[in-house]
VMD Tcl script that builds the backbone (N, CA, C; Angstrom):
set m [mol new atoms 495]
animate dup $m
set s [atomselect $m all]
$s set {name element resname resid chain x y z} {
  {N N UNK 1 A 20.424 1.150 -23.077}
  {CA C UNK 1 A 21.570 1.973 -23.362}
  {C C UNK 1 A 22.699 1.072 -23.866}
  {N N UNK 2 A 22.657 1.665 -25.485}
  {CA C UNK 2 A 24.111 0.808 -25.960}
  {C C UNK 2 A 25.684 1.054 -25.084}
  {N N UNK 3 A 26.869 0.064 -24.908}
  {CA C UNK 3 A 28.123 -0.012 -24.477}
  {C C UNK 3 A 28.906 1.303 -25.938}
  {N N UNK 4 A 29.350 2.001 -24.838}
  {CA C UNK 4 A 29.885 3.166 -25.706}
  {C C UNK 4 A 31.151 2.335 -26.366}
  {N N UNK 5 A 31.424 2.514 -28.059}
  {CA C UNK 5 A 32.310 2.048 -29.223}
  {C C UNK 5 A 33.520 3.001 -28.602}
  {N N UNK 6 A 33.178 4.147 -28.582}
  {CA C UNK 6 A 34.859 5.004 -28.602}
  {C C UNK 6 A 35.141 5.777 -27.683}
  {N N UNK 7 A 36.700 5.702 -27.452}
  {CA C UNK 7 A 37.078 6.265 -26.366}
  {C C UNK 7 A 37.942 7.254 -26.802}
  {N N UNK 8 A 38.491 7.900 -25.756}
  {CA C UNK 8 A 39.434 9.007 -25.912}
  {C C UNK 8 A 40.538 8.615 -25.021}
  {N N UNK 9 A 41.812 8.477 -25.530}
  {CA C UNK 9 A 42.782 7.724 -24.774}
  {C C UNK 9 A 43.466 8.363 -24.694}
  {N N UNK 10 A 43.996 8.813 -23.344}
  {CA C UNK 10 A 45.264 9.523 -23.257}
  {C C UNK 10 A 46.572 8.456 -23.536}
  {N N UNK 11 A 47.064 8.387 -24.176}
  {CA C UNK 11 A 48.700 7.651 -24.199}
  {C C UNK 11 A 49.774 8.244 -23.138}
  {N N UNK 12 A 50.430 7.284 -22.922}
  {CA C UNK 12 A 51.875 7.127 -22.435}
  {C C UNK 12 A 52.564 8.388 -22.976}
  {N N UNK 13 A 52.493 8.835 -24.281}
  {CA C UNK 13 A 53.490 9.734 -25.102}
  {C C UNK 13 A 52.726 11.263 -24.621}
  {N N UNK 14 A 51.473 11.038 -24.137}
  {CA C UNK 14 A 51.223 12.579 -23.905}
  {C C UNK 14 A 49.648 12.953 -25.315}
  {N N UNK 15 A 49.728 12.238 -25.882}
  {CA C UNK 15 A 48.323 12.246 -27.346}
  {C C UNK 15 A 47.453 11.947 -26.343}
  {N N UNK 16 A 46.133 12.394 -27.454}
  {CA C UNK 16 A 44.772 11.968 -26.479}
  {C C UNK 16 A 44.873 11.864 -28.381}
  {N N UNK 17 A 43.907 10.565 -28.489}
  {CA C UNK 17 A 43.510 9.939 -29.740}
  {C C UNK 17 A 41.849 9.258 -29.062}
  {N N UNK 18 A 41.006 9.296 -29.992}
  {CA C UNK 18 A 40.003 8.849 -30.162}
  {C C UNK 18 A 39.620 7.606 -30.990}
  {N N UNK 19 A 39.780 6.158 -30.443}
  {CA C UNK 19 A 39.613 4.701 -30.664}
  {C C UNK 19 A 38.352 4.406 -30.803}
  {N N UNK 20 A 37.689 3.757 -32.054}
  {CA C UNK 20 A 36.813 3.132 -32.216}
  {C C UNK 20 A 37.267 1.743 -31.790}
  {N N UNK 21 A 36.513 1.530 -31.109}
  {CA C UNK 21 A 36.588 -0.316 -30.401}
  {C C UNK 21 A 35.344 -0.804 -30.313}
  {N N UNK 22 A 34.552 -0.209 -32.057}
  {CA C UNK 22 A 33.459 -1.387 -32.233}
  {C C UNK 22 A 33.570 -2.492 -32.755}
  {N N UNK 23 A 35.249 -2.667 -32.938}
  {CA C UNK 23 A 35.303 -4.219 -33.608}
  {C C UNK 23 A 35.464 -4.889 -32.791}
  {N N UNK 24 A 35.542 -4.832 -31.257}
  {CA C UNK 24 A 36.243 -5.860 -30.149}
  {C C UNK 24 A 34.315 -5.888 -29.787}
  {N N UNK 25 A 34.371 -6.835 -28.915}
  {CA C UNK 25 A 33.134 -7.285 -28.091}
  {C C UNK 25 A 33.028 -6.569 -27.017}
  {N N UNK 26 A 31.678 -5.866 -26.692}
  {CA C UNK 26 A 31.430 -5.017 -25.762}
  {C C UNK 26 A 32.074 -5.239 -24.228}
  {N N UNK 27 A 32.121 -6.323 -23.802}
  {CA C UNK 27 A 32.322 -6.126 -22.482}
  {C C UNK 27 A 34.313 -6.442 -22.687}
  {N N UNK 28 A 34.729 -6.388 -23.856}
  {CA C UNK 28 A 36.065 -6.367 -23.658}
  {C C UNK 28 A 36.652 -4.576 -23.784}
  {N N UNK 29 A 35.791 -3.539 -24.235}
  {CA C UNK 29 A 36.089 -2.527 -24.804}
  {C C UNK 29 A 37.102 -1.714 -23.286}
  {N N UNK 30 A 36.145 -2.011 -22.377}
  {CA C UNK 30 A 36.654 -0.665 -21.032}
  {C C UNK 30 A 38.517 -1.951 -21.112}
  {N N UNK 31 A 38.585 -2.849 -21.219}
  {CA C UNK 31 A 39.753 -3.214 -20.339}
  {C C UNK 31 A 40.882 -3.092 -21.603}
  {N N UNK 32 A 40.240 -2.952 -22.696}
  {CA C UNK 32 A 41.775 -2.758 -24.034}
  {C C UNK 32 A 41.655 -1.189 -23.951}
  {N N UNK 33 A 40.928 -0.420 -23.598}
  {CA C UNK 33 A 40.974 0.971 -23.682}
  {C C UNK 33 A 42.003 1.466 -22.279}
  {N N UNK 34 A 41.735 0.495 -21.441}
  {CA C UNK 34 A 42.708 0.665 -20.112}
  {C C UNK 34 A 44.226 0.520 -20.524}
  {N N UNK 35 A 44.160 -0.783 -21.498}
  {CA C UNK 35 A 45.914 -1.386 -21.904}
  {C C UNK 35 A 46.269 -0.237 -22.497}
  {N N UNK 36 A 45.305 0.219 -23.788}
  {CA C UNK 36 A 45.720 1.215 -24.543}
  {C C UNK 36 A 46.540 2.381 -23.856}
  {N N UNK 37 A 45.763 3.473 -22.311}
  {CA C UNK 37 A 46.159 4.078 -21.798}
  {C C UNK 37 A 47.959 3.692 -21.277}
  {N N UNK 38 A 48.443 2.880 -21.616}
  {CA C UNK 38 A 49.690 2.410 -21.449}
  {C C UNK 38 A 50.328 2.383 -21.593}
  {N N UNK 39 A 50.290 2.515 -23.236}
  {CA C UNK 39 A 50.754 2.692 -24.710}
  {C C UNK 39 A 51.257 3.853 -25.036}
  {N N UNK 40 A 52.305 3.765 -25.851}
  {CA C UNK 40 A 52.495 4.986 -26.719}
  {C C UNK 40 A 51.194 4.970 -27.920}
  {N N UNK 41 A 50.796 6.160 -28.220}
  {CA C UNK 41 A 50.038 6.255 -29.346}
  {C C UNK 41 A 50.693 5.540 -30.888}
  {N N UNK 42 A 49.799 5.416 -31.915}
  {CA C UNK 42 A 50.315 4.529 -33.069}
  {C C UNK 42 A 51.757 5.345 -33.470}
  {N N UNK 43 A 51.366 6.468 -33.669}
  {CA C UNK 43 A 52.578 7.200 -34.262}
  {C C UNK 43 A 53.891 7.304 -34.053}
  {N N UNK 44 A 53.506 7.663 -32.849}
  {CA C UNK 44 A 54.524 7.651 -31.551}
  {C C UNK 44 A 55.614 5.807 -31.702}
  {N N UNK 45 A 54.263 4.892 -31.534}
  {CA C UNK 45 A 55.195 3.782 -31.383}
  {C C UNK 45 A 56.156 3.341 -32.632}
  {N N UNK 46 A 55.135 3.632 -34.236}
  {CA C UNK 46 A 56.029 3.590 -35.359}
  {C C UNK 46 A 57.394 4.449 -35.498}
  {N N UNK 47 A 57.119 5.024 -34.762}
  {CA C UNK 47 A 58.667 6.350 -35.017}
  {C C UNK 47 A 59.086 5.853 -34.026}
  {N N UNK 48 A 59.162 5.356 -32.516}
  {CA C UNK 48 A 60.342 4.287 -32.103}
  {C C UNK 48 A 60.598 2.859 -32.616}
  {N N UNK 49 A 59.947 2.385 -33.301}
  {CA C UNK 49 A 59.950 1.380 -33.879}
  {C C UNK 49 A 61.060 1.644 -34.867}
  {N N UNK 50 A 61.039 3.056 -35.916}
  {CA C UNK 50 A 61.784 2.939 -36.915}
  {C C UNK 50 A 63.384 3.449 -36.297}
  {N N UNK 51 A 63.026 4.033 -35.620}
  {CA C UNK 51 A 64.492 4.544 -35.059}
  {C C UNK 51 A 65.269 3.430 -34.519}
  {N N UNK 52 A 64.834 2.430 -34.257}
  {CA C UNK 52 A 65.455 1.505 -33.546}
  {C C UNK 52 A 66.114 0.092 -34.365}
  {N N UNK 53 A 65.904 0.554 -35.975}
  {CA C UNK 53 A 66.118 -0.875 -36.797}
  {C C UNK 53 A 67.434 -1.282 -37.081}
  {N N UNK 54 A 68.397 -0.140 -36.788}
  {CA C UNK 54 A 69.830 -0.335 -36.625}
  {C C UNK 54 A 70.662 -1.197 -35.417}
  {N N UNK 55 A 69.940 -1.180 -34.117}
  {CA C UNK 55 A 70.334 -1.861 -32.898}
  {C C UNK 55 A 69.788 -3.343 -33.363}
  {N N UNK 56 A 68.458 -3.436 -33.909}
  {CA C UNK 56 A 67.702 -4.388 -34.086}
  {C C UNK 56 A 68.620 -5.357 -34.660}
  {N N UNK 57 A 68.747 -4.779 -36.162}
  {CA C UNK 57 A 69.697 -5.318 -36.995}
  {C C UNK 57 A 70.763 -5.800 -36.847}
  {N N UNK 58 A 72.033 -5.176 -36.126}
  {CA C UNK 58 A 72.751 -5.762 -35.434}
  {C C UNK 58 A 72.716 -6.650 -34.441}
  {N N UNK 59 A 71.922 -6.521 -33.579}
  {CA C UNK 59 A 71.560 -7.844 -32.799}
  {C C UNK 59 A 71.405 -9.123 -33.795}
  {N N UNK 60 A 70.398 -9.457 -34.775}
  {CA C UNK 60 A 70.149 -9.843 -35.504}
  {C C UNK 60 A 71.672 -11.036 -36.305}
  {N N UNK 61 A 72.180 -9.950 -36.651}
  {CA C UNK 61 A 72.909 -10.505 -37.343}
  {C C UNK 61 A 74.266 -10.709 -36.254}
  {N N UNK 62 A 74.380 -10.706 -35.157}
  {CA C UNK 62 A 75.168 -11.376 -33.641}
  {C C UNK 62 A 74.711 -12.703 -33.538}
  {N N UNK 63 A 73.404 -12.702 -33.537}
  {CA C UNK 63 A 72.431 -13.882 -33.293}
  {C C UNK 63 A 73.206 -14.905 -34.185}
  {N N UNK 64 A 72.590 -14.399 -35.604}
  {CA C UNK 64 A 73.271 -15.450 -36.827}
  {C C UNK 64 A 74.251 -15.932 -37.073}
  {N N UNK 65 A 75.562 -14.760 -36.373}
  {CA C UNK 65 A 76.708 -15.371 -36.419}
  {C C UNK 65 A 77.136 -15.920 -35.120}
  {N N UNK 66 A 76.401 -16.004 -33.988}
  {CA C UNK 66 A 76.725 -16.886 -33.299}
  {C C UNK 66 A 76.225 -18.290 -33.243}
  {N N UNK 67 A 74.806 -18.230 -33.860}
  {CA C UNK 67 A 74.239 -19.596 -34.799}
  {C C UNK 67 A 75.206 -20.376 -35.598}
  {N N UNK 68 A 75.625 -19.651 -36.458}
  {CA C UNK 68 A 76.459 -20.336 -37.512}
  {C C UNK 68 A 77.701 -20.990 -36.642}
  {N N UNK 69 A 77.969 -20.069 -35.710}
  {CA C UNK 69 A 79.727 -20.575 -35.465}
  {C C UNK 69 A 79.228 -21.897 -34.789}
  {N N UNK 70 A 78.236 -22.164 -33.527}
  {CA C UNK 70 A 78.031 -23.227 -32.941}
  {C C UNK 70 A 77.732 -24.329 -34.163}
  {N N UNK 71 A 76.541 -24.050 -34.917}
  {CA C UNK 71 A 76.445 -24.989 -36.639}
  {C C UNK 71 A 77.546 -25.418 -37.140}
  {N N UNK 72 A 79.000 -24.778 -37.242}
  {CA C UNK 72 A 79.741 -24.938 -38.122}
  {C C UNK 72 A 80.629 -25.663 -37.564}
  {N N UNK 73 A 80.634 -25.970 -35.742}
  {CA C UNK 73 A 81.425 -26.411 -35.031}
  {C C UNK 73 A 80.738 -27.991 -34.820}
  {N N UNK 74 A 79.856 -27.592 -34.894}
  {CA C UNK 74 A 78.977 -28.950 -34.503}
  {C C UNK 74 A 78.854 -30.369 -36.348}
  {N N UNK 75 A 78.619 -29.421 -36.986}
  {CA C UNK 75 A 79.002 -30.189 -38.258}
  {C C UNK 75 A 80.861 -30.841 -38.443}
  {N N UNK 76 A 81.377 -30.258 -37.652}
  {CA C UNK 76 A 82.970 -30.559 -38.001}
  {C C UNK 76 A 83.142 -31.503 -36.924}
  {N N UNK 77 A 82.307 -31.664 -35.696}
  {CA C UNK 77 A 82.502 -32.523 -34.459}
  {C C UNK 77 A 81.559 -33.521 -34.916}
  {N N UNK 78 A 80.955 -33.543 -36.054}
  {CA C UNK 78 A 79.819 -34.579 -36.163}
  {C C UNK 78 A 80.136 -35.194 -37.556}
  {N N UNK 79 A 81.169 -34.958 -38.494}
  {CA C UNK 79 A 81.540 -35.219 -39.596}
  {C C UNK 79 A 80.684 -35.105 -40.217}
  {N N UNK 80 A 79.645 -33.711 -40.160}
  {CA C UNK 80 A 78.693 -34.149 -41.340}
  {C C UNK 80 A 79.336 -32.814 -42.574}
  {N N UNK 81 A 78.654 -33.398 -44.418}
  {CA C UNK 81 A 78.963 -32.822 -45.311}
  {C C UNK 81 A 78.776 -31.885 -45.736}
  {N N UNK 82 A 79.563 -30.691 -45.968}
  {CA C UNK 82 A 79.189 -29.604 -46.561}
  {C C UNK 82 A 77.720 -29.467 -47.690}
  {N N UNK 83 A 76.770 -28.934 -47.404}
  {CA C UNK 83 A 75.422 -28.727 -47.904}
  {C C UNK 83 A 76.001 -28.017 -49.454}
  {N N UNK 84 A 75.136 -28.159 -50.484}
  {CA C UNK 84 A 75.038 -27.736 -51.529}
  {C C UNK 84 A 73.926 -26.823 -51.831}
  {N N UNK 85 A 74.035 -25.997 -52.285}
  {CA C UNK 85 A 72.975 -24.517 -53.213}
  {C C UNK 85 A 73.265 -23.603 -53.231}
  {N N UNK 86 A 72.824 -22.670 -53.642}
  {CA C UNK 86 A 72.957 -21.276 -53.720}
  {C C UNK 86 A 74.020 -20.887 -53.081}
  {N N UNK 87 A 74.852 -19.572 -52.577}
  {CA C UNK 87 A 75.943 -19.330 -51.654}
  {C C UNK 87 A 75.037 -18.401 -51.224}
  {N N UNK 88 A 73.786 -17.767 -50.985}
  {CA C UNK 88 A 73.573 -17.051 -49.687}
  {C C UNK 88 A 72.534 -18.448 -48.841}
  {N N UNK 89 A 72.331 -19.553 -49.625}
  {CA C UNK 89 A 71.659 -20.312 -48.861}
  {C C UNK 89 A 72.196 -21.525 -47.763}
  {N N UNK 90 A 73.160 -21.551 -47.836}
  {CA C UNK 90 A 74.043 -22.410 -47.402}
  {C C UNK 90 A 74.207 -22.110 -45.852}
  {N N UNK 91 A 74.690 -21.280 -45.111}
  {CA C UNK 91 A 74.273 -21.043 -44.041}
  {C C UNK 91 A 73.565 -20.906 -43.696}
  {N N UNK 92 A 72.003 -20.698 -44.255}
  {CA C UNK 92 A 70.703 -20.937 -43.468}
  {C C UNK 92 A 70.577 -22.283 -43.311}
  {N N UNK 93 A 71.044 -22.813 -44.414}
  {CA C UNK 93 A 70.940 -24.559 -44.035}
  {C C UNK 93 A 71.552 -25.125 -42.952}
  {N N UNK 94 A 72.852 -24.751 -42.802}
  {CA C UNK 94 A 73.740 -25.461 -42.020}
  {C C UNK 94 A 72.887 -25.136 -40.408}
  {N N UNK 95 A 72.551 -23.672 -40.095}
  {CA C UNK 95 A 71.960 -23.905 -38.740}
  {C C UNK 95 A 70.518 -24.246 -38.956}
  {N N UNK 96 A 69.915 -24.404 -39.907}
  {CA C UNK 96 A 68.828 -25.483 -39.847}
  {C C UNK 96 A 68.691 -26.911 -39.645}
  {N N UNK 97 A 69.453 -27.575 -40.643}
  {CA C UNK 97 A 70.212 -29.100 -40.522}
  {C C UNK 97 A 70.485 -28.819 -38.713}
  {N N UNK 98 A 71.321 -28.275 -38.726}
  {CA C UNK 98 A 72.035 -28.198 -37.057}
  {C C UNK 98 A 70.628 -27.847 -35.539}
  {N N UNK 99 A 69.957 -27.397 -36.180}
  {CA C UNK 99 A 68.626 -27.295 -35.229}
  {C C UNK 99 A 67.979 -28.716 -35.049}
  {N N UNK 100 A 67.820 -28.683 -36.406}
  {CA C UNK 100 A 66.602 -29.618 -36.575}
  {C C UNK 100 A 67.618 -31.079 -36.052}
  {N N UNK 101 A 68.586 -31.445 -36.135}
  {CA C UNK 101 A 68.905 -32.677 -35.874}
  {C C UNK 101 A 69.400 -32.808 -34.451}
  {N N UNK 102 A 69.940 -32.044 -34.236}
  {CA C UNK 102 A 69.812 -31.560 -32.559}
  {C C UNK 102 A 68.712 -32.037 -31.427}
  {N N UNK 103 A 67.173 -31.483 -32.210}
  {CA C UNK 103 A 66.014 -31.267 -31.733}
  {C C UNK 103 A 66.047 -33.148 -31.968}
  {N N UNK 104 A 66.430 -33.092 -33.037}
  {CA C UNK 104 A 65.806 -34.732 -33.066}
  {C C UNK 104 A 66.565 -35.934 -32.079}
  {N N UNK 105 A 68.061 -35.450 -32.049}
  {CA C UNK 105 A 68.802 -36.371 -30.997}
  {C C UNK 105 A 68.072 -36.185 -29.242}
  {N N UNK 106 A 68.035 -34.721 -29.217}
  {CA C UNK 106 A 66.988 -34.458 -28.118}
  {C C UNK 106 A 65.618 -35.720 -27.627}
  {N N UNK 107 A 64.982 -35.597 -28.593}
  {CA C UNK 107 A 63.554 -35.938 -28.698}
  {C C UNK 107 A 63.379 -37.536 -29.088}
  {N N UNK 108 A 64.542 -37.916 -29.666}
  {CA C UNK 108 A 64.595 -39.453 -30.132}
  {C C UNK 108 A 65.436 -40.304 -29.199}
  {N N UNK 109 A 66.419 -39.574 -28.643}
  {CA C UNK 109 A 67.309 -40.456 -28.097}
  {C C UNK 109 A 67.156 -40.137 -26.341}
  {N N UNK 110 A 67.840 -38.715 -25.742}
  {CA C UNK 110 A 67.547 -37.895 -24.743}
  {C C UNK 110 A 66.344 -38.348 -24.056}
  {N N UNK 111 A 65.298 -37.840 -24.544}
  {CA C UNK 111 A 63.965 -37.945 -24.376}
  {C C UNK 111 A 63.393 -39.060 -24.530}
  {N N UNK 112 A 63.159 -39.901 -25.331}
  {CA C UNK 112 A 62.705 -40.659 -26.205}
  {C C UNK 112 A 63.516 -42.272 -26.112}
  {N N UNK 113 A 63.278 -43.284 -27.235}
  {CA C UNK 113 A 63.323 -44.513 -26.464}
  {C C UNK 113 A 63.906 -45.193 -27.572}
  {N N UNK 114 A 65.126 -44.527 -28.349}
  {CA C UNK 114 A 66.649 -44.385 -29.148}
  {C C UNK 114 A 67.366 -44.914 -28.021}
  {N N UNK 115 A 68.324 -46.069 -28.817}
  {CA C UNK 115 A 69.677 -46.122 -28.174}
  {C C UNK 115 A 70.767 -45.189 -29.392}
  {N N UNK 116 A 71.790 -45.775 -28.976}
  {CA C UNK 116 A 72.817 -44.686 -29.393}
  {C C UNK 116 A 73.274 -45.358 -30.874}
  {N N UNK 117 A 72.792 -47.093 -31.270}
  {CA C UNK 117 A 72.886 -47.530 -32.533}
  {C C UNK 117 A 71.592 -46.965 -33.442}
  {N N UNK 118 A 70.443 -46.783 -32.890}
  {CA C UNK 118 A 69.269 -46.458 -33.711}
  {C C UNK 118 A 69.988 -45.401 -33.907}
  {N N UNK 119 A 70.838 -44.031 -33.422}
  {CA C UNK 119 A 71.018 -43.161 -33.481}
  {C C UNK 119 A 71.734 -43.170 -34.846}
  {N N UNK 120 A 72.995 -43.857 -34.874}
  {CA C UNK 120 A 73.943 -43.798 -35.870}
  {C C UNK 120 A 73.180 -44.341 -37.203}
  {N N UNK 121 A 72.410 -45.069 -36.979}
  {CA C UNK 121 A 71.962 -45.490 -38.252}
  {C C UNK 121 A 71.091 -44.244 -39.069}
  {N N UNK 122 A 70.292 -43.216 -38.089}
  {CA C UNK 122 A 69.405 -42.415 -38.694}
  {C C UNK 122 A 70.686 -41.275 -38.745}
  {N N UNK 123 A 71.680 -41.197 -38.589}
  {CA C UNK 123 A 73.009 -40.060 -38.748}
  {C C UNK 123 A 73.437 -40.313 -40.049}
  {N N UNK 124 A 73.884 -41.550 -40.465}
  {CA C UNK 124 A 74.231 -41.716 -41.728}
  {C C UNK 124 A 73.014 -41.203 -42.457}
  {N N UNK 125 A 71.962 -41.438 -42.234}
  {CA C UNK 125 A 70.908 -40.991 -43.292}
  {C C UNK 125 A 71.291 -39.903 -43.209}
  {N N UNK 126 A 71.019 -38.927 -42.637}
  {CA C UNK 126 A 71.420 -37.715 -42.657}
  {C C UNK 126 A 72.914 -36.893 -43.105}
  {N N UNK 127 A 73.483 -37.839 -42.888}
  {CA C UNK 127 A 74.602 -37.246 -44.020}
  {C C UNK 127 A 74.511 -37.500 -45.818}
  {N N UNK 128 A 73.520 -38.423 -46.217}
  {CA C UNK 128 A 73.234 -38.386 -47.207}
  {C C UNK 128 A 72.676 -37.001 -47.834}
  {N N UNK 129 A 71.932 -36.212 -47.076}
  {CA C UNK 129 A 70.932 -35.267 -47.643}
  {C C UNK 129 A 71.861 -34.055 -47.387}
  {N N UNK 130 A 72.132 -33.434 -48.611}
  {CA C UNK 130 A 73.328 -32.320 -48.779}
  {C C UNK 130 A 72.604 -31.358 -49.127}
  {N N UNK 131 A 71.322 -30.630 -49.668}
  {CA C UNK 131 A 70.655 -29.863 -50.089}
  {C C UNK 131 A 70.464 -28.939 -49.483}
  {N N UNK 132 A 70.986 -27.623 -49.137}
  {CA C UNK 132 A 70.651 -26.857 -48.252}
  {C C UNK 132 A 69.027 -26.294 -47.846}
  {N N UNK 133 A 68.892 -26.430 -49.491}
  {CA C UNK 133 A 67.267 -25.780 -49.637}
  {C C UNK 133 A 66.136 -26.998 -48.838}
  {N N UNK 134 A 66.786 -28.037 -48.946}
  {CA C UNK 134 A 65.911 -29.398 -47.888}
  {C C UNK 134 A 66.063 -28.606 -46.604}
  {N N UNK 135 A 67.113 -28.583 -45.778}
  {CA C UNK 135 A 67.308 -28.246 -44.918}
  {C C UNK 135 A 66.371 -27.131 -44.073}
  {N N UNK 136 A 66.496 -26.213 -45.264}
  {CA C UNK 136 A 65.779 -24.635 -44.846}
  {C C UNK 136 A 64.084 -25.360 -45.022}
  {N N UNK 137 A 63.883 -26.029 -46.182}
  {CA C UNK 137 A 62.558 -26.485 -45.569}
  {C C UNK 137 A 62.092 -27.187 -44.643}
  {N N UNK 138 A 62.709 -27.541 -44.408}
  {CA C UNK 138 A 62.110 -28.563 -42.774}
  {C C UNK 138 A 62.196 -27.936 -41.339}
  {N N UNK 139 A 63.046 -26.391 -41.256}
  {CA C UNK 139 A 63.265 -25.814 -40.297}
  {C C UNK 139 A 62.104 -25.749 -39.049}
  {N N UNK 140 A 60.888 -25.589 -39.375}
  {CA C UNK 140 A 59.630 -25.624 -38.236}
  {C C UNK 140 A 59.338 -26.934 -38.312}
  {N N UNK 141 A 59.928 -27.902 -38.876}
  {CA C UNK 141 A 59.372 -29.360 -38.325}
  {C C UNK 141 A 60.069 -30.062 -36.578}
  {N N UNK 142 A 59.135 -31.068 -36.338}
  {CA C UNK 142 A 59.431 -31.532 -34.956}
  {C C UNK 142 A 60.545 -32.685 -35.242}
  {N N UNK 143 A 61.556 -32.459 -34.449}
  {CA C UNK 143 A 62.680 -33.324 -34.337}
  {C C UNK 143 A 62.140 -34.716 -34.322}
  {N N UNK 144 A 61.276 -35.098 -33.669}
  {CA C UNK 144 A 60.665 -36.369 -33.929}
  {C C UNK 144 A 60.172 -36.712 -35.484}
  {N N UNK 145 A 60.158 -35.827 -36.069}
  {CA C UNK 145 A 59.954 -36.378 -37.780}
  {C C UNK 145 A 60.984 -36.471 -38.328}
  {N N UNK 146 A 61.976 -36.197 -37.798}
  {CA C UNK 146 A 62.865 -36.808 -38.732}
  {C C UNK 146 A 63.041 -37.976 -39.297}
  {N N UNK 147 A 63.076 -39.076 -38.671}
  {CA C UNK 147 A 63.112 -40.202 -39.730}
  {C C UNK 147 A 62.645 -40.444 -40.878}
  {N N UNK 148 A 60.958 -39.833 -40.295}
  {CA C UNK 148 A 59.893 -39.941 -41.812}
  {C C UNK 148 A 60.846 -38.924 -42.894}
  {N N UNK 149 A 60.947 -37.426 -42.353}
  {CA C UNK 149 A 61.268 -36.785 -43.523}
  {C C UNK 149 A 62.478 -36.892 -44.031}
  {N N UNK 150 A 63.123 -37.775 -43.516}
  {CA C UNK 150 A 64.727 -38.298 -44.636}
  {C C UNK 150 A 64.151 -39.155 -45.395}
  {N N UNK 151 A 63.056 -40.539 -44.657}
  {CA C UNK 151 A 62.753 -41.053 -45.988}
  {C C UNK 151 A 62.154 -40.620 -47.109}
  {N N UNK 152 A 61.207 -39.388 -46.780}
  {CA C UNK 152 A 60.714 -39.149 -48.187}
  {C C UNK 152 A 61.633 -38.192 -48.915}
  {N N UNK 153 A 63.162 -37.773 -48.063}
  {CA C UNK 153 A 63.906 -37.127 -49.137}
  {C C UNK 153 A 64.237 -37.562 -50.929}
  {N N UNK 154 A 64.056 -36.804 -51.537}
  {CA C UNK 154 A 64.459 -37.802 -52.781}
  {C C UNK 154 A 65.854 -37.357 -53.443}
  {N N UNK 155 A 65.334 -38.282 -54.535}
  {CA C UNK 155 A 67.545 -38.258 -55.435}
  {C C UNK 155 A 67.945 -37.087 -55.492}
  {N N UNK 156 A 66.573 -35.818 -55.808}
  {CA C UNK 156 A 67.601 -34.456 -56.003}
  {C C UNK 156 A 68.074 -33.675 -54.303}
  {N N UNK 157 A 67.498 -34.311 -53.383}
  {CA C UNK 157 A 68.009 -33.821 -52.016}
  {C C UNK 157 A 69.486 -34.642 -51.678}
  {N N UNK 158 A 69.882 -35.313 -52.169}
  {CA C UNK 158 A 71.185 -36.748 -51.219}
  {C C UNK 158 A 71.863 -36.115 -52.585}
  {N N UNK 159 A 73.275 -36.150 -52.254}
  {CA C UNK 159 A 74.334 -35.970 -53.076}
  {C C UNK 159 A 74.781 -37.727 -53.573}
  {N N UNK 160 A 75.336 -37.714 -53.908}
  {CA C UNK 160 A 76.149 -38.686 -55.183}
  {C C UNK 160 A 77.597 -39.432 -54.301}
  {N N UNK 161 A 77.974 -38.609 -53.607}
  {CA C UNK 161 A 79.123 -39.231 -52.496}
  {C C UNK 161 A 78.516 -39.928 -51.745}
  {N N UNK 162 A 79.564 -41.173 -51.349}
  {CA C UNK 162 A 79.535 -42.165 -50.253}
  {C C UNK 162 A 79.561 -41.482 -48.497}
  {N N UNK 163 A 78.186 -41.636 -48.103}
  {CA C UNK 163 A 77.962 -40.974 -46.950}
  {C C UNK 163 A 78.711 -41.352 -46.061}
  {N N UNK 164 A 79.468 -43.090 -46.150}
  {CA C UNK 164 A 80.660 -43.857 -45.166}
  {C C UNK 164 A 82.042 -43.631 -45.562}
  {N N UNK 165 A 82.024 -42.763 -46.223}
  {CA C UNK 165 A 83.467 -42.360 -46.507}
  {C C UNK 165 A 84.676 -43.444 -45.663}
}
mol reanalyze $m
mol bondsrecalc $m
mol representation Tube
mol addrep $m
């Protein structure tokens, strides 16, 4: 006797829907058909899902602007240079730069086996690289790469100003 594929699920919302769960592996079917019973049905969950993209959104953009303000405070306490590109890209940079070098003082110095001159020396590097769009790319990298990935920054990432002002 084959493991029965489909069930009939009562949902959370009050639906009884009928689930094929011949794509999961037999002896997982009875315990996702249990989670399922838990659930709002698909429909059900897309229509709270959509009703809800206005709270979402605003949260969202609280988040960002409380990102930015700590970014924008921390670049002015750290003398570093206003980033260059685009004008909607520029604040993704700044709390990227501001993550990512953070993560790296964390992980290099904090953590790690940096004194506070190795520090300054890899800071100036980093005020060299003004590119916002650098910035936004390196965002999922590990604070511990930083060193490598300033060196392989190139001429079109570093601005033209004296980083020792």
């Amino acid at each position: 006797m084959a493991v029965r594929t489909t069930w009939k699920i009562a949902h959370n919302c009050g639906h009884e829907v009928t689930h094929n769960l011949s794509d999961r592996p037999a002896d997982r079917r009875a315990g996702f058909a249990r989670w399922l019973e838990g659930r709002d049905c698909t429909d059900c969950w897309k229509a709270a899902r959509d009703l809800d993209t206005e709270s979402k959104e605003a949260w969202i953009a609280a988040k960002r602007a409380e990102e930015q303000q700590v970014a924008a405070e921390w670049a002015e306490q750290f003398d570093m240079p206003p980033l260059d590109g685009p004008e909607k890209a520029l604040a993704w940079g700044e709390r990227s730069r501001h993550q990512l070098v953070t993560a790296a003082y964390s992980a290099l110095v904090s953590e790690g086996t940096w004194d506070e001159a190795d520090w300054a020396v890899l800071e100036d590097k980093i005020r060299t690289v003004d590119r916002a769009g650098w910035w936004i790319d390196q965002r999922d990298a590990e604070g511990s790469d930083l060193p490598e990935l300033l060196d392989a920054a190139t001429s079109d990432d570093t601005g033209t100003e004296n980083p020792f002002r």
